[in-house]
N, C-alpha and C positions, 0 to 999 in steps of 0.2 A: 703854444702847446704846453710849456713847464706852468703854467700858470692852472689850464684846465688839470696836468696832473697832480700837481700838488693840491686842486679843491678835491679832487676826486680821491687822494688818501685822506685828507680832512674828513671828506664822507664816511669813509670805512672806517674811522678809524673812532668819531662820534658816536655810530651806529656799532662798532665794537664794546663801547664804553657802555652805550647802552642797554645791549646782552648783560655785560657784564653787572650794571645796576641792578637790570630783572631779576636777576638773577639770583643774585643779593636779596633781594626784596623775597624772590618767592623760599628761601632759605630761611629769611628770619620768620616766614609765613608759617613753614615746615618745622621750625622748632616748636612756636606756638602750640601747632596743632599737637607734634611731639609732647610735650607737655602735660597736655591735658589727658594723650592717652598712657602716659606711663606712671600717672599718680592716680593712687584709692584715694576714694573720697567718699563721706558719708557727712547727709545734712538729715534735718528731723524737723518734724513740724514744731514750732517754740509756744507749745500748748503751756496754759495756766491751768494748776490739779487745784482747786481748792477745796478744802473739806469743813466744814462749820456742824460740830456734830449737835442733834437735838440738846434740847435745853432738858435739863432731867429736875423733875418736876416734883418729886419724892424723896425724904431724906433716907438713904442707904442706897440707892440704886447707883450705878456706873452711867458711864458713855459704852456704846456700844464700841470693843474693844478693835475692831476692824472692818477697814473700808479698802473699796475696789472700785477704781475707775473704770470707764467703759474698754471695753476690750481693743479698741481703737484709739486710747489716749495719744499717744505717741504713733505718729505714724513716721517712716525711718525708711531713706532713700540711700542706697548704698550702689559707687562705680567700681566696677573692677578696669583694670587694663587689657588692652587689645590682644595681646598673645598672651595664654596660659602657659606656653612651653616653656616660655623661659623663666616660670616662677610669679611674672607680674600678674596675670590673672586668677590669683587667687585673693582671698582679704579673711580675714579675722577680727570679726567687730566685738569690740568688751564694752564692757559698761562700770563705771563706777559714780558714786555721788562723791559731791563736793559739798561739806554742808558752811551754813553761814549762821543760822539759828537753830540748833538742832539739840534732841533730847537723848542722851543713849537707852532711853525706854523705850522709845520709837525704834521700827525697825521697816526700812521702806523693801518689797518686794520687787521685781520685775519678773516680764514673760513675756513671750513671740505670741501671738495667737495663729499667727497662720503666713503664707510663704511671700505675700503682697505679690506684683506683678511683674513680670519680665519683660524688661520693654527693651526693642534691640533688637540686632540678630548676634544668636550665641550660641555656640555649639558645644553640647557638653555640658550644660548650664548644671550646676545644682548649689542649691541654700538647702545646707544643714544643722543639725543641732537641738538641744534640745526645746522642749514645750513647756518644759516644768520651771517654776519659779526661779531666781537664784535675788537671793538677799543679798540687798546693795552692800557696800561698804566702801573705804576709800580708797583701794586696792580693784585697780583694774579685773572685771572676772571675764572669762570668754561668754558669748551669748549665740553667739550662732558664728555659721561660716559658708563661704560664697567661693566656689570654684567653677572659672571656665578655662575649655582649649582654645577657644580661640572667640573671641566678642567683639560687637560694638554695641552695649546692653549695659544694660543696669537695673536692679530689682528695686522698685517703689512701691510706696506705699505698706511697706512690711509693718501690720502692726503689733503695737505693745500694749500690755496692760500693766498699772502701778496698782500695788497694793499695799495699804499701811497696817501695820500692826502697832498696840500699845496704847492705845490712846488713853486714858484715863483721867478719873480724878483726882491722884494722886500728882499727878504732873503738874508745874507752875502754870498760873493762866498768862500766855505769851501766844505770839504768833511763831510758828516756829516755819524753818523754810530752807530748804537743800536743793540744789543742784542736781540733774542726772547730768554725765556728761559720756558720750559713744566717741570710741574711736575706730580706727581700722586699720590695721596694720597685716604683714603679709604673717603667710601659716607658717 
């Protein structure tokens, strides 16, 4: 008999241990997912702008002094967090350039064209801000902003449109090339 009761705590006491593993396990499961719901995040499609302006054919004429990508250049997927109330669902996406070959006669523009899609469920949802241009520099600028009460959502596909100013033929002939680079931080 002390033989069967001592396998029979062995049992409980295995099958304790083993609660307690799961357990464990579904914890480091729940941080994960934790995680992922309590940080913004904001990725962009890693589109190539290139601009090659006509050949000018005429001595005295210019390059046409500005160009505009498709109003879709950049398309800009942005997460907020699961509860709004406590501050985490809201986000603050800026924009600034980072250049690496760059002319300060160039002046690169940015815009939202429109609100992209809300995919999710989200209560309360709104992206706001404005629609009008904001000139890049290398100083963080706000570009729009994204508040919910409560989410499991994220707006995609929000597009942008780049536009450059400056181009001319006073400027060296080089390839010139900047950076945009979006963050998201809270309001």
């Amino acid at each position: 008999m002390k033989t069967n009761k001592s396998i029979h705590t062995l049992n409980i006491e295995q099958a304790f241990m083993r609660i307690i593993f799961i357990l464990f396990v579904l914890t480091l499961a729940s941080i994960s997912c934790t995680a992922q719901i309590l940080f913004r995040t904001v990725t962009t499609s890693t589109p190539t702008w290139n601009i090659t302006p006509t050949a000018i054919t005429e001595a005295g004429n210019d390059y046409s002094s500005e160009y505009s990508s498709a109003e879709n250049q950049i398309l800009l997927n942005a997460y907020v967090p699961l509860i709004g109330l406590t501050g985490l669902g809201n986000g603050k996406i800026s924009v600034h350039q980072e250049n690496s070959t760059w002319n300060n006669l160039l002046t690169l523009s940015i815009k939202r064209t429109g609100p992209g899609t809300l995919e999710g469920i989200c209560v309360n949802c709104k992206l706001y801000g404005s629609l009008n241009e904001i000139t890049l520099t290398n100083i963080p600028q706000e570009i729009f902003n994204i508040e919910a009460v409560l989410s499991i959502a994220s707006y995609t596909n929000i597009p942008l449109q780049l536009k450059l100013r400056g181009v001319s033929v006073v400027l060296p002939v080089k390839n010139y090339a900047t950076k945009v680079i979006f963050t998201i931080t809270a309001i």
